[in-house]
N, CA, C, O and CB atoms as a CASP TS submission, in Angstrom:
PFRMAT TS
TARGET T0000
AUTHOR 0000-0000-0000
METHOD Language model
MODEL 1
PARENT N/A
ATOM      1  N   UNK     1      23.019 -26.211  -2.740  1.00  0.00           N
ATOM      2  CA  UNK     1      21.857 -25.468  -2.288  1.00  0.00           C
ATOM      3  C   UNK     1      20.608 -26.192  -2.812  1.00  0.00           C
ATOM      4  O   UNK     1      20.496 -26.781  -3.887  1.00  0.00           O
ATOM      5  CB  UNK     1      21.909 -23.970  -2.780  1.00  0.00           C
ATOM      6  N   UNK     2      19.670 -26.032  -1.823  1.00  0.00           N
ATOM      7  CA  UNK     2      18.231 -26.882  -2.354  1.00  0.00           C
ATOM      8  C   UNK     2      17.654 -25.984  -3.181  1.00  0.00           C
ATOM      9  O   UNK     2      17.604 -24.784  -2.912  1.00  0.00           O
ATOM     10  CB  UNK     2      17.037 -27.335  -1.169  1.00  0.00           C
ATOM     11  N   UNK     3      16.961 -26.744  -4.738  1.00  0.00           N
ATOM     12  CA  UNK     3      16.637 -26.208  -5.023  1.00  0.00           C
ATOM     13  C   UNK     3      15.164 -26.329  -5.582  1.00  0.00           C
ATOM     14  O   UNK     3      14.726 -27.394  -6.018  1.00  0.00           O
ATOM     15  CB  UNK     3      17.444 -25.978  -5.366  1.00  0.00           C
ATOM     16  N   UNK     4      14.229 -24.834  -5.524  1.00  0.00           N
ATOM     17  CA  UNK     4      12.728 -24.664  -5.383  1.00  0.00           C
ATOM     18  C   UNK     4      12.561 -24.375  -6.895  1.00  0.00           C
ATOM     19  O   UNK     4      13.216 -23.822  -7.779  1.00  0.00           O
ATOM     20  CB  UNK     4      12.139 -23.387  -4.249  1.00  0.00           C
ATOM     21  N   UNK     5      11.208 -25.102  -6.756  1.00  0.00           N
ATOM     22  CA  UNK     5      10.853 -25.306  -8.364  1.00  0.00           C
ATOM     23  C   UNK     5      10.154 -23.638  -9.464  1.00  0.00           C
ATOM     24  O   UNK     5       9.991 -23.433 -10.666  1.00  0.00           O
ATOM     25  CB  UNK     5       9.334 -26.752  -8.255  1.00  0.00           C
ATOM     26  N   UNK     6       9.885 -22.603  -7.876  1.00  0.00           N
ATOM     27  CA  UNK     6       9.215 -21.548  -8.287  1.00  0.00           C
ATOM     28  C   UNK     6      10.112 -20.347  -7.552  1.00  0.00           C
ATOM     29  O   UNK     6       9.818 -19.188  -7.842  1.00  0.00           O
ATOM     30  CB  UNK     6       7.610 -21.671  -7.899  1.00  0.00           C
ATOM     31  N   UNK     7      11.360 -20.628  -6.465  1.00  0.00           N
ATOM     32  CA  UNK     7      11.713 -20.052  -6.175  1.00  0.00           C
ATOM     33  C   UNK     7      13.478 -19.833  -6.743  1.00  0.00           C
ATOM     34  O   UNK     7      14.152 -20.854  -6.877  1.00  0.00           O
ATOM     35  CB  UNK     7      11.188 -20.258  -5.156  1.00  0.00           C
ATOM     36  N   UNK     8      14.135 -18.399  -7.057  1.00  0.00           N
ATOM     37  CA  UNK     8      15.116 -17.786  -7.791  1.00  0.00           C
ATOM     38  C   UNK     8      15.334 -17.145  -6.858  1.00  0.00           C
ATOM     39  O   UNK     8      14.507 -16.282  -6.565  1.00  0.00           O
ATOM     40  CB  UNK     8      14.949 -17.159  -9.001  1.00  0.00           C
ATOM     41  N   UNK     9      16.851 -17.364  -5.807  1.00  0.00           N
ATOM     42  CA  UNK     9      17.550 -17.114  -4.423  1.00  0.00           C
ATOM     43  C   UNK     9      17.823 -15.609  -4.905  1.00  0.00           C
ATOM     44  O   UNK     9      17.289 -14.605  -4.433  1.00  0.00           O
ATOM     45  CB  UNK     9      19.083 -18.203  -3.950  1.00  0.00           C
ATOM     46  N   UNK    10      18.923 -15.668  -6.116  1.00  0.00           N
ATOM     47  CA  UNK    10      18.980 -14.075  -6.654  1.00  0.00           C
ATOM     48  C   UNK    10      17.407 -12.935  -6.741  1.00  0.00           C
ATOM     49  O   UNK    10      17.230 -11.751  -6.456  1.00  0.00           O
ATOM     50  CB  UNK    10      19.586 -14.283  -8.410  1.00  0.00           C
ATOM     51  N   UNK    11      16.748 -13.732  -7.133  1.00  0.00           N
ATOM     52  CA  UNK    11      15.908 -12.674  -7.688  1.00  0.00           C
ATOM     53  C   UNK    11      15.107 -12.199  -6.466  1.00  0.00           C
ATOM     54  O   UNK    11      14.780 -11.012  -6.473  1.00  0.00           O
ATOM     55  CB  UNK    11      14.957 -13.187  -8.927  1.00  0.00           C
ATOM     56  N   UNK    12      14.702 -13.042  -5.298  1.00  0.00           N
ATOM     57  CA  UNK    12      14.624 -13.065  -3.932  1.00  0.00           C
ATOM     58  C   UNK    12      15.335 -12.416  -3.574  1.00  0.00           C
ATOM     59  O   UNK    12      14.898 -11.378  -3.077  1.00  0.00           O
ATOM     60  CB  UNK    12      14.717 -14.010  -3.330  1.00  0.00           C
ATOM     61  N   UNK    13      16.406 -12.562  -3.596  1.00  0.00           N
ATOM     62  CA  UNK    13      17.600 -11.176  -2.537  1.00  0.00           C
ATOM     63  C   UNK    13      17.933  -9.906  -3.355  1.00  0.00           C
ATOM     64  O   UNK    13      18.572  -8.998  -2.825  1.00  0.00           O
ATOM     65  CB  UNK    13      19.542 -11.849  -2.108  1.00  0.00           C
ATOM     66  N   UNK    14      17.526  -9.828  -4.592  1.00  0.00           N
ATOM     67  CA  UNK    14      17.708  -8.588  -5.324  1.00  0.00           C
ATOM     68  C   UNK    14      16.421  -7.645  -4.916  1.00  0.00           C
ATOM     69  O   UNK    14      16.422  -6.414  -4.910  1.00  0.00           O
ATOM     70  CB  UNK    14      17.811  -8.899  -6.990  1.00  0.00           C
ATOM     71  N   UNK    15      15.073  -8.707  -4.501  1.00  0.00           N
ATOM     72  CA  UNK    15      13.715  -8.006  -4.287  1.00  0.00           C
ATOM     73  C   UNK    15      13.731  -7.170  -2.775  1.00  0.00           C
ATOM     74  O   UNK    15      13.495  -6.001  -2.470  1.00  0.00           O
ATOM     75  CB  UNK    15      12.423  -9.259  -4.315  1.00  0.00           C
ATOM     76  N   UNK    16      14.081  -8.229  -2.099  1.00  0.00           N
ATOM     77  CA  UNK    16      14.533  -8.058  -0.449  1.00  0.00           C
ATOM     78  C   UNK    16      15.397  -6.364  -0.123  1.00  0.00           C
ATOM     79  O   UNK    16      15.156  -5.327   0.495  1.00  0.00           O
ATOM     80  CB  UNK    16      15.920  -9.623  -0.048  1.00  0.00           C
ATOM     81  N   UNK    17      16.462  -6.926  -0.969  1.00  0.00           N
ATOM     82  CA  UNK    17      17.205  -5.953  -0.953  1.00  0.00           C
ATOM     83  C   UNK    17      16.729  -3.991  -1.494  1.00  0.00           C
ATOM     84  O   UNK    17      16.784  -2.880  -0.967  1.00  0.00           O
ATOM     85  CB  UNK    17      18.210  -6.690  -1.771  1.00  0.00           C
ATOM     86  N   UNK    18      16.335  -4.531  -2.693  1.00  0.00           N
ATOM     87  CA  UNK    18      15.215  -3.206  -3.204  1.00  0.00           C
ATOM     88  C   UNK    18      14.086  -2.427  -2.119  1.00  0.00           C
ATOM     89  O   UNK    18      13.765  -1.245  -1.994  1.00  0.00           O
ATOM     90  CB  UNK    18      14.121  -3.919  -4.445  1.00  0.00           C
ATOM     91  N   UNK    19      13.617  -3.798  -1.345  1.00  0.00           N
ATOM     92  CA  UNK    19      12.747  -3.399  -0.175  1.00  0.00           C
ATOM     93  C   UNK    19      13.148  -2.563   0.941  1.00  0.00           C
ATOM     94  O   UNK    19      12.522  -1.617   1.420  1.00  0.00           O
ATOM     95  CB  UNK    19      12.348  -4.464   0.403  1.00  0.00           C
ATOM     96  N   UNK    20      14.632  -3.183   1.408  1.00  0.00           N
ATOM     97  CA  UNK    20      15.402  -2.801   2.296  1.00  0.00           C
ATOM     98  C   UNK    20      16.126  -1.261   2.150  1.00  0.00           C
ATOM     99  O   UNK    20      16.428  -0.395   2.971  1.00  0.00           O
ATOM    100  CB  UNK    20      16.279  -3.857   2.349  1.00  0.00           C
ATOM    101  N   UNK    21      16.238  -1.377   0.715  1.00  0.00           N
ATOM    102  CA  UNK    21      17.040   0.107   0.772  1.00  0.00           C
ATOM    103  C   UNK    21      15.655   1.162   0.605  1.00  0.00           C
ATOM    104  O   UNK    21      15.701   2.300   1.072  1.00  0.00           O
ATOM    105  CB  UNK    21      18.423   0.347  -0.796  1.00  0.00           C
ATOM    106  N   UNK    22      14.455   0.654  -0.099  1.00  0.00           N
ATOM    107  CA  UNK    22      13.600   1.724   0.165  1.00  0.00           C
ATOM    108  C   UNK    22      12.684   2.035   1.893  1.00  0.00           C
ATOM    109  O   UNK    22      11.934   2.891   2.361  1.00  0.00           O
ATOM    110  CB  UNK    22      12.580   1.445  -1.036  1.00  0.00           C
ATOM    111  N   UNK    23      13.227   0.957   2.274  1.00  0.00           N
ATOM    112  CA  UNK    23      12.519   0.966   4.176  1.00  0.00           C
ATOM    113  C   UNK    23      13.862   1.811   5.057  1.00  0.00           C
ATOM    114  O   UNK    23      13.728   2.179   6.224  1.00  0.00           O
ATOM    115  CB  UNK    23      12.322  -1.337   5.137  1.00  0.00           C
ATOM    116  N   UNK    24      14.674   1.945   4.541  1.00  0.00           N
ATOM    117  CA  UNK    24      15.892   2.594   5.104  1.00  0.00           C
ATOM    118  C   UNK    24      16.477   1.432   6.436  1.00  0.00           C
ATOM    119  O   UNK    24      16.869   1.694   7.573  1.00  0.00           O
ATOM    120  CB  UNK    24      15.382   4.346   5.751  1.00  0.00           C
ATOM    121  N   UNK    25      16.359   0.364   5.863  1.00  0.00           N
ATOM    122  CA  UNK    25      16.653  -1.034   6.520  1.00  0.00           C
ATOM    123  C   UNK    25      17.966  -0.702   7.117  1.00  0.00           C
ATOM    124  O   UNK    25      18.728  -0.230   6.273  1.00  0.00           O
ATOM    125  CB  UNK    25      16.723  -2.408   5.443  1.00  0.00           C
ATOM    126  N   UNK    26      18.568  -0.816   8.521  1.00  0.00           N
ATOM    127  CA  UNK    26      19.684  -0.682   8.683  1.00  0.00           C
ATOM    128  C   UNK    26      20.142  -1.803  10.074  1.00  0.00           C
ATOM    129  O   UNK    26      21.072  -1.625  10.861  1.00  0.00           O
ATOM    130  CB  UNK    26      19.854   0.862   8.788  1.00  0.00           C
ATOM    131  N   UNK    27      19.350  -2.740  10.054  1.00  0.00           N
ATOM    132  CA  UNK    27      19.810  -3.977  11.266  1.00  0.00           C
ATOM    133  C   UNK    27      19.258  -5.444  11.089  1.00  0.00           C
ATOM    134  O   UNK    27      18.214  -5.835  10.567  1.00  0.00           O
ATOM    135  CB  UNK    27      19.206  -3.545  12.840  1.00  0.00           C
ATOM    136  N   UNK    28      19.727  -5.757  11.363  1.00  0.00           N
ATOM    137  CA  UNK    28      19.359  -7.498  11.315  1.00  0.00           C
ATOM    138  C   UNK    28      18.382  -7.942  11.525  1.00  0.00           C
ATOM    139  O   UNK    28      17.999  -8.951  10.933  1.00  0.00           O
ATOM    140  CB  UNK    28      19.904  -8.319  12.070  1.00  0.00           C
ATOM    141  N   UNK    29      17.533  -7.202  12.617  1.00  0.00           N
ATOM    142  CA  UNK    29      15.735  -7.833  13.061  1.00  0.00           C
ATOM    143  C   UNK    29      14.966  -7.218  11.846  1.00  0.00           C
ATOM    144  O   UNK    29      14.249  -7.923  11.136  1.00  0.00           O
ATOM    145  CB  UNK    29      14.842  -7.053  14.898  1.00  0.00           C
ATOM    146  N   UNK    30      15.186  -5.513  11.572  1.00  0.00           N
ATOM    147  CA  UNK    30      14.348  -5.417  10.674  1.00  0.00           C
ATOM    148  C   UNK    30      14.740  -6.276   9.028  1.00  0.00           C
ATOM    149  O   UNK    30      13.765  -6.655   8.379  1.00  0.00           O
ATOM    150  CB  UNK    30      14.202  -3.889  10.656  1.00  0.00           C
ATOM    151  N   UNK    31      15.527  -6.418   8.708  1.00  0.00           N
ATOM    152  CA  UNK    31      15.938  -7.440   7.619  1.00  0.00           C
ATOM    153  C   UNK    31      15.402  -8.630   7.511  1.00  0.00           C
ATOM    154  O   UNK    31      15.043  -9.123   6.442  1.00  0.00           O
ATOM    155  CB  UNK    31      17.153  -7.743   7.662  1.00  0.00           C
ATOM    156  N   UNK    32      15.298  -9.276   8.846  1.00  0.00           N
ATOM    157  CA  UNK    32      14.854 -10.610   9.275  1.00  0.00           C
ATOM    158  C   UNK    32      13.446 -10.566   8.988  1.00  0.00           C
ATOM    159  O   UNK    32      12.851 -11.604   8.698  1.00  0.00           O
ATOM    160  CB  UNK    32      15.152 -10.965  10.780  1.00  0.00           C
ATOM    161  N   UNK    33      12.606  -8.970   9.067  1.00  0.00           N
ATOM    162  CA  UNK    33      10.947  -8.904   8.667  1.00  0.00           C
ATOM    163  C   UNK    33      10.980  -8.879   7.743  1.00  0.00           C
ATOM    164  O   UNK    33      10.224  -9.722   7.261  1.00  0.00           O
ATOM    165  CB  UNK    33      10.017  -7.980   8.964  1.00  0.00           C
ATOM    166  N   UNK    34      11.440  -8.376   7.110  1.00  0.00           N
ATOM    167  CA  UNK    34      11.189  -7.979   5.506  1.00  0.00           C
ATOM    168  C   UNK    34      11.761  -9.327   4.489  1.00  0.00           C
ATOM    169  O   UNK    34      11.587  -9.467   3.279  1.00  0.00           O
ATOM    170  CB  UNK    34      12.233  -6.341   5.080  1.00  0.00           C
ATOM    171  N   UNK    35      12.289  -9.983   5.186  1.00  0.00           N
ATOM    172  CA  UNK    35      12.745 -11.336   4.856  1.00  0.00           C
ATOM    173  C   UNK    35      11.450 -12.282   4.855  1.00  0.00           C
ATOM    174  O   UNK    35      11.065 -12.759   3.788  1.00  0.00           O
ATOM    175  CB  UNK    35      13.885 -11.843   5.941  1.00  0.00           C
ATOM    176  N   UNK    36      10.820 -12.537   5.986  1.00  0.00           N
ATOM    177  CA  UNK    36       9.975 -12.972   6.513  1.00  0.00           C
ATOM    178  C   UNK    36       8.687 -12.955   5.759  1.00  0.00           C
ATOM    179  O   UNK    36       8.053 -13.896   5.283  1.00  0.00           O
ATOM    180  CB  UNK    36      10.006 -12.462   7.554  1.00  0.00           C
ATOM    181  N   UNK    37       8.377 -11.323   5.758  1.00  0.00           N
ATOM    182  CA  UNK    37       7.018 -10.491   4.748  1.00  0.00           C
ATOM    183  C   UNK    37       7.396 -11.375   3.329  1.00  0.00           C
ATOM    184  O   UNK    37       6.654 -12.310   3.025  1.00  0.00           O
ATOM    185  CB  UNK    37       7.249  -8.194   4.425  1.00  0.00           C
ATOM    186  N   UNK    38       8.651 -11.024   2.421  1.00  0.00           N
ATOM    187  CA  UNK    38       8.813 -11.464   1.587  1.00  0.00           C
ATOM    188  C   UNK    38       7.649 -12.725   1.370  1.00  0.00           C
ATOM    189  O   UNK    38       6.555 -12.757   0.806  1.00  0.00           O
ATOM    190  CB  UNK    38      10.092 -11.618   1.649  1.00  0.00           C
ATOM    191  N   UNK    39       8.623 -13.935   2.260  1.00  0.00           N
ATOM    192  CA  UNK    39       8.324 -15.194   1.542  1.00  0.00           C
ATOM    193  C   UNK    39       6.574 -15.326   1.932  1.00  0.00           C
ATOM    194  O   UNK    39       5.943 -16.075   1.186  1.00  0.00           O
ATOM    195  CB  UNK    39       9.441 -16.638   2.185  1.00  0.00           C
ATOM    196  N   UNK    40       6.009 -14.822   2.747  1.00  0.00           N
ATOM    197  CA  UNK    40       5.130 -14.925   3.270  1.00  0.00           C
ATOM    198  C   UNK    40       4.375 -14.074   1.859  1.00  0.00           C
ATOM    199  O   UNK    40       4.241 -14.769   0.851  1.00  0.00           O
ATOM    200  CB  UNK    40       5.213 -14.491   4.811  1.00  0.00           C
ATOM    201  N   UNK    41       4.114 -13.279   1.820  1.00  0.00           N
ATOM    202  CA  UNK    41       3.696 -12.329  -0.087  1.00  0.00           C
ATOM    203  C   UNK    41       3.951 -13.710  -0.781  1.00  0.00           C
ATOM    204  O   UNK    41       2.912 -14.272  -1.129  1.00  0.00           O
ATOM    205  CB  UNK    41       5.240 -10.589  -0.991  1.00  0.00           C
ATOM    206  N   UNK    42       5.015 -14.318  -1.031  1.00  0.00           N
ATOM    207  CA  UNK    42       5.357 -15.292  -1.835  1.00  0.00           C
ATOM    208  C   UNK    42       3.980 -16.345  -1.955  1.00  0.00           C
ATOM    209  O   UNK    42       3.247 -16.491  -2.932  1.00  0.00           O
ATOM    210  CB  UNK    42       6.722 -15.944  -1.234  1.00  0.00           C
ATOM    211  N   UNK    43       3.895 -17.079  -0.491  1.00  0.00           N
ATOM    212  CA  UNK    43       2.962 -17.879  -0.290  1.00  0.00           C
ATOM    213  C   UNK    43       1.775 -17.015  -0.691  1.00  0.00           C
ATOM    214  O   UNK    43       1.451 -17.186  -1.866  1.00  0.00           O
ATOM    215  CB  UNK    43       2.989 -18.444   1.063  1.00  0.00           C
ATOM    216  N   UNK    44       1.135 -16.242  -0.104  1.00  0.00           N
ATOM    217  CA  UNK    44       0.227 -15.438  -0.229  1.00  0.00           C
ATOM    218  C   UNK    44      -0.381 -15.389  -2.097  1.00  0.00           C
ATOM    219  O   UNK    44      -1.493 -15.116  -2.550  1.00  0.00           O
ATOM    220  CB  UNK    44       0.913 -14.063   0.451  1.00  0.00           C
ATOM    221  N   UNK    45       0.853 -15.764  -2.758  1.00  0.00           N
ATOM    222  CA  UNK    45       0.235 -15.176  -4.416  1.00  0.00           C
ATOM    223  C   UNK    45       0.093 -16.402  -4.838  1.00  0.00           C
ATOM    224  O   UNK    45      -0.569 -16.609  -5.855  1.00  0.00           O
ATOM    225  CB  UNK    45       1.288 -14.164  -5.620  1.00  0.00           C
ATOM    226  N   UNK    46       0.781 -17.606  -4.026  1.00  0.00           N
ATOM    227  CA  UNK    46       0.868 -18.860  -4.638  1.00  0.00           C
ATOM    228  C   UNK    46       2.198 -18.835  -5.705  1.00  0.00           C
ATOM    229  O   UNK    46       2.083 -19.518  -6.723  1.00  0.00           O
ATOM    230  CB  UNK    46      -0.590 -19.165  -5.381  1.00  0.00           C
ATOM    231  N   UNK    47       3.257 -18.188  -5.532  1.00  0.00           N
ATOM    232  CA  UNK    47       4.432 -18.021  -6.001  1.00  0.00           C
ATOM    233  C   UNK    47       5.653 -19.116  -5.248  1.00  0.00           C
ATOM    234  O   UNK    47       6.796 -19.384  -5.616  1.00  0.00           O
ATOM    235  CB  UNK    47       4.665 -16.485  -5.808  1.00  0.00           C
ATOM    236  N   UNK    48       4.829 -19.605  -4.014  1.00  0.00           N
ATOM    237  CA  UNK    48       5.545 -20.824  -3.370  1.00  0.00           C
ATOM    238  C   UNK    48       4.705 -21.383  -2.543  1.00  0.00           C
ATOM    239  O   UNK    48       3.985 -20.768  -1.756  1.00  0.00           O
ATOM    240  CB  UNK    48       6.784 -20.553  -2.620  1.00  0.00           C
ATOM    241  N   UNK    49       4.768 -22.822  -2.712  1.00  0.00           N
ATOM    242  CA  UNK    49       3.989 -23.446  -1.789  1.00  0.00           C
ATOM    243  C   UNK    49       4.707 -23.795  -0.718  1.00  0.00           C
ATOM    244  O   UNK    49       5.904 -24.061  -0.605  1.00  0.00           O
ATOM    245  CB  UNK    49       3.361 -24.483  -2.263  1.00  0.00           C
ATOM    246  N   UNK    50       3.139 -23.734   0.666  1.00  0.00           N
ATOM    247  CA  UNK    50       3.817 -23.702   1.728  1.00  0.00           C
ATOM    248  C   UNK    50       4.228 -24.902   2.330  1.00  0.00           C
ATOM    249  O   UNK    50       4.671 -25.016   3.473  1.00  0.00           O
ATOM    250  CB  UNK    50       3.225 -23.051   2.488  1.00  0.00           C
ATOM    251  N   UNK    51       4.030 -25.943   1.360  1.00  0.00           N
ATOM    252  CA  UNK    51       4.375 -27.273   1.530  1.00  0.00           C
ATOM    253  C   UNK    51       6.506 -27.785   1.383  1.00  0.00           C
ATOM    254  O   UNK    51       7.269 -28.708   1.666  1.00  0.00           O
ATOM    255  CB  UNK    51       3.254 -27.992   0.158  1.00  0.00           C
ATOM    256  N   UNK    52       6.513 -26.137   0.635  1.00  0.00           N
ATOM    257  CA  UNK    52       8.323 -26.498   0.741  1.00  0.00           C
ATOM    258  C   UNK    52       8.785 -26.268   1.687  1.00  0.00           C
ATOM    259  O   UNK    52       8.092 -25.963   2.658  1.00  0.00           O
ATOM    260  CB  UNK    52       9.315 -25.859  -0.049  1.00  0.00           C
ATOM    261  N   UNK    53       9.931 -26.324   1.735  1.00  0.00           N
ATOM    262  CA  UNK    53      10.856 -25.467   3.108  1.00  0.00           C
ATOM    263  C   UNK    53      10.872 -24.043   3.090  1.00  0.00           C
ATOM    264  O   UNK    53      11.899 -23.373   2.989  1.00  0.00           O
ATOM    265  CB  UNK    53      12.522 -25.773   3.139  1.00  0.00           C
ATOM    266  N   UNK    54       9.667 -23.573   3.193  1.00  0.00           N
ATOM    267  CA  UNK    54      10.069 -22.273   3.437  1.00  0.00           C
ATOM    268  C   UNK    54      10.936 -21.503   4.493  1.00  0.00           C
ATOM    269  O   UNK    54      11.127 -20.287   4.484  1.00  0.00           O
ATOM    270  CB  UNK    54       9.139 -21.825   3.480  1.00  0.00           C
ATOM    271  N   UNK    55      11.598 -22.704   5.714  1.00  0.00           N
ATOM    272  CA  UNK    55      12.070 -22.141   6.686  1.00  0.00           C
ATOM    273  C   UNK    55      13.508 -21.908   6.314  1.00  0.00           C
ATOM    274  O   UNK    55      14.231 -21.031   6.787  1.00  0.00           O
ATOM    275  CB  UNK    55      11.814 -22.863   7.848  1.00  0.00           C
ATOM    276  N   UNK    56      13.924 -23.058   5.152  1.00  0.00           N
ATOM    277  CA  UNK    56      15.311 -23.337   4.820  1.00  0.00           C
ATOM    278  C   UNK    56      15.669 -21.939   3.736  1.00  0.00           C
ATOM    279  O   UNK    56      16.762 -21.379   3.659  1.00  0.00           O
ATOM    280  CB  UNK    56      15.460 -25.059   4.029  1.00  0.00           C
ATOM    281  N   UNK    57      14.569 -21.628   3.051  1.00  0.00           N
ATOM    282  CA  UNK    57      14.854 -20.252   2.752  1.00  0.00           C
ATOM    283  C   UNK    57      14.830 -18.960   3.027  1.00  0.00           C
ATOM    284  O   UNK    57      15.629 -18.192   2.491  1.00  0.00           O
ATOM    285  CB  UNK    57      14.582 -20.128   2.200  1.00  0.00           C
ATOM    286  N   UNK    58      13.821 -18.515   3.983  1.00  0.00           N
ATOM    287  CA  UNK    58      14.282 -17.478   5.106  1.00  0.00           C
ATOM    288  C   UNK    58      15.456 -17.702   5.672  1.00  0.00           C
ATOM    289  O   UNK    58      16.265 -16.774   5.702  1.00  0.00           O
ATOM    290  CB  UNK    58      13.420 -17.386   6.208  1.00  0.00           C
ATOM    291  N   UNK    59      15.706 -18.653   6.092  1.00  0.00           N
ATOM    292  CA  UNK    59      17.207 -18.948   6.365  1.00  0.00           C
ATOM    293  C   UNK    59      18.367 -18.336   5.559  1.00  0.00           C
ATOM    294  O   UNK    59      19.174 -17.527   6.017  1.00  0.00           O
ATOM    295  CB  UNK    59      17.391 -20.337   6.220  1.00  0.00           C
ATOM    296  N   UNK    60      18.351 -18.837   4.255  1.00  0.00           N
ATOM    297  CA  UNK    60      19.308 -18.575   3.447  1.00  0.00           C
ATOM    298  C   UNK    60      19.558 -17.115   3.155  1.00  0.00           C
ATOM    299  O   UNK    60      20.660 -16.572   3.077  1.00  0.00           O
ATOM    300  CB  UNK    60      19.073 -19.259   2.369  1.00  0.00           C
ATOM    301  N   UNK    61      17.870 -16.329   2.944  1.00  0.00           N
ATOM    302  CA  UNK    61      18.290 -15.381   2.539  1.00  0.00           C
ATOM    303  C   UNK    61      18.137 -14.060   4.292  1.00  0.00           C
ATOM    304  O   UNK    61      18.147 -12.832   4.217  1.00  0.00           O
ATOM    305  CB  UNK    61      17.331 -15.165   0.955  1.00  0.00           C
ATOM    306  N   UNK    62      18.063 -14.567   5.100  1.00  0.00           N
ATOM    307  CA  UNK    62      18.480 -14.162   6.280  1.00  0.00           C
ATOM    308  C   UNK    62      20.179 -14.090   6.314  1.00  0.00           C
ATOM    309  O   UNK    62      20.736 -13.078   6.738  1.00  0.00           O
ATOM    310  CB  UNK    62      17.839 -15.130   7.315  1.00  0.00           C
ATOM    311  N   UNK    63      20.908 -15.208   5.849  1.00  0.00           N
ATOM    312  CA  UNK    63      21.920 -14.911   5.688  1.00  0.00           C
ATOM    313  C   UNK    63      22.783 -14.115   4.656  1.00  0.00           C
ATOM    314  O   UNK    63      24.010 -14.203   4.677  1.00  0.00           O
ATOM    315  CB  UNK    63      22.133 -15.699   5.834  1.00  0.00           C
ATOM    316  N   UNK    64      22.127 -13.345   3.764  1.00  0.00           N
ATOM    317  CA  UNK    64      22.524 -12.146   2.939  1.00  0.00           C
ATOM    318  C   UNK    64      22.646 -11.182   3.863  1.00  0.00           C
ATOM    319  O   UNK    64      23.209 -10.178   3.427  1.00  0.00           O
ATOM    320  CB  UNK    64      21.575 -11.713   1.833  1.00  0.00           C
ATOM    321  N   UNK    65      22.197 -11.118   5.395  1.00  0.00           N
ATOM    322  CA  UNK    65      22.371  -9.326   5.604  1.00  0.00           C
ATOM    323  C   UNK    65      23.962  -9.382   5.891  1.00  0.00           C
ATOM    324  O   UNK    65      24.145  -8.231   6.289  1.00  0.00           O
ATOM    325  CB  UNK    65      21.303  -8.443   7.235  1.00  0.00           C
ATOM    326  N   UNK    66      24.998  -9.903   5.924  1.00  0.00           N
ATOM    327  CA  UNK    66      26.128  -9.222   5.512  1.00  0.00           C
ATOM    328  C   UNK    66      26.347  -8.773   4.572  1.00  0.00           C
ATOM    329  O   UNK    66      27.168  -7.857   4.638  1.00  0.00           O
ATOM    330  CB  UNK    66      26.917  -9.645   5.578  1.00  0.00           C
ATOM    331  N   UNK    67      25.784  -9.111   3.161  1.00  0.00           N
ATOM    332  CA  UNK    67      26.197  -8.782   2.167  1.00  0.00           C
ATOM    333  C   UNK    67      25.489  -7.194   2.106  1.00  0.00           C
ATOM    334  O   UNK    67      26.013  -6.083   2.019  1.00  0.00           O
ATOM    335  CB  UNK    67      25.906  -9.879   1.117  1.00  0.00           C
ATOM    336  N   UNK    68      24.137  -7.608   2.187  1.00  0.00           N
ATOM    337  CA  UNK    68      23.151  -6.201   2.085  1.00  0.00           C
ATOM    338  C   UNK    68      23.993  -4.893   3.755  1.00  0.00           C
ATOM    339  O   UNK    68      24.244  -3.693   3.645  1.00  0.00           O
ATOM    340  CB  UNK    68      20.688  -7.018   2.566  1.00  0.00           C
ATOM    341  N   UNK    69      24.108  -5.415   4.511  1.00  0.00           N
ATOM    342  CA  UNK    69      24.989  -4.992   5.323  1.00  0.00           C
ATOM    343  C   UNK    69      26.460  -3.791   4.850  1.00  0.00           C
ATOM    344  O   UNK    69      26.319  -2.573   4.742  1.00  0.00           O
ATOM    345  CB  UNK    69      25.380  -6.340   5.786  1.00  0.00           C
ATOM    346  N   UNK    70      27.450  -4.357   4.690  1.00  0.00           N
ATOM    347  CA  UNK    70      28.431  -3.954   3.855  1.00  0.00           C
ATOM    348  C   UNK    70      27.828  -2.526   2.908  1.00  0.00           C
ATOM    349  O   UNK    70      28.063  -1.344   3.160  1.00  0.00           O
ATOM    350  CB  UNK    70      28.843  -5.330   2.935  1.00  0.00           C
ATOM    351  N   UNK    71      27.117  -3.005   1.937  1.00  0.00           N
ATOM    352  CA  UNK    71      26.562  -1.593   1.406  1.00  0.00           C
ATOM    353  C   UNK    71      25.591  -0.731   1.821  1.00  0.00           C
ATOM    354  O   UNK    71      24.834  -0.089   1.094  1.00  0.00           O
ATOM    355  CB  UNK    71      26.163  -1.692   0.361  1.00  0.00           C
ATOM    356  N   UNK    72      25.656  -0.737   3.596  1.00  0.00           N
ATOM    357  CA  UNK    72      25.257   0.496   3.962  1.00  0.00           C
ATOM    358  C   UNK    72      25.887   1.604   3.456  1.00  0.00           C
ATOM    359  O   UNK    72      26.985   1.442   2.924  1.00  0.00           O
ATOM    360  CB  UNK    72      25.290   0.580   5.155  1.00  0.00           C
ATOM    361  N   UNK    73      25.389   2.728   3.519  1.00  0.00           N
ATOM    362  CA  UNK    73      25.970   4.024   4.157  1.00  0.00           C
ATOM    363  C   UNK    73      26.458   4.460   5.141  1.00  0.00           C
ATOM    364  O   UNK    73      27.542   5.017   5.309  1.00  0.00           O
ATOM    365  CB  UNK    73      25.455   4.676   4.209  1.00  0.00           C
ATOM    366  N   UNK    74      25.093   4.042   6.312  1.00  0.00           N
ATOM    367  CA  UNK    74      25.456   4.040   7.656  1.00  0.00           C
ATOM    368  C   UNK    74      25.184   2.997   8.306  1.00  0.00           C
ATOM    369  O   UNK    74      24.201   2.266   8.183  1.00  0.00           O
ATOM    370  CB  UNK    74      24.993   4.954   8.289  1.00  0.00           C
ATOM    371  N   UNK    75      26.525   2.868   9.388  1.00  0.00           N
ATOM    372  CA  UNK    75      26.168   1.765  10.023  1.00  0.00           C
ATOM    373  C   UNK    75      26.086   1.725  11.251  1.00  0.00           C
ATOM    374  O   UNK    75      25.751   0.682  11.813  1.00  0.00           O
ATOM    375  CB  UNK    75      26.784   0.935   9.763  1.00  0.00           C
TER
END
């Protein structure tokens, strides 16, 4: 996995995820925003520059919604 000098994949998908269960997140597009919002806040504080791949990590953590998935309630 590539790795970002300011960015922590866990601590990113633990935040995401916190977001998701308080938005009552329950599908893949809305996941994909709040994914999105994330890194974008990120850039926004200067917590990542937009000079990295930020696409390669929306990516990555786009691919957590199975995991965040699975511990629905409802599906």
């Amino acid at each position: 996995m590539t790795q970002f000098l300011t960015f922590d994949f866990n601590t990113a998908y633990a935040e995401i995820k916190e977001r998701a269960e308080g938005q009552a997140i329950i599908n893949k597009e809305a996941w994909s925003m709040i994914v999105e919002e994330y890194v974008n806040e990120k850039i926004d504080l200067g917590e990542l520059d937009p000079d990295q791949n930020t696409e390669l990590m929306e990516s990555q953590l786009n691919a957590m919604w199975p995991e965040y998935e699975k511990n629905l309630k409802i599906k």
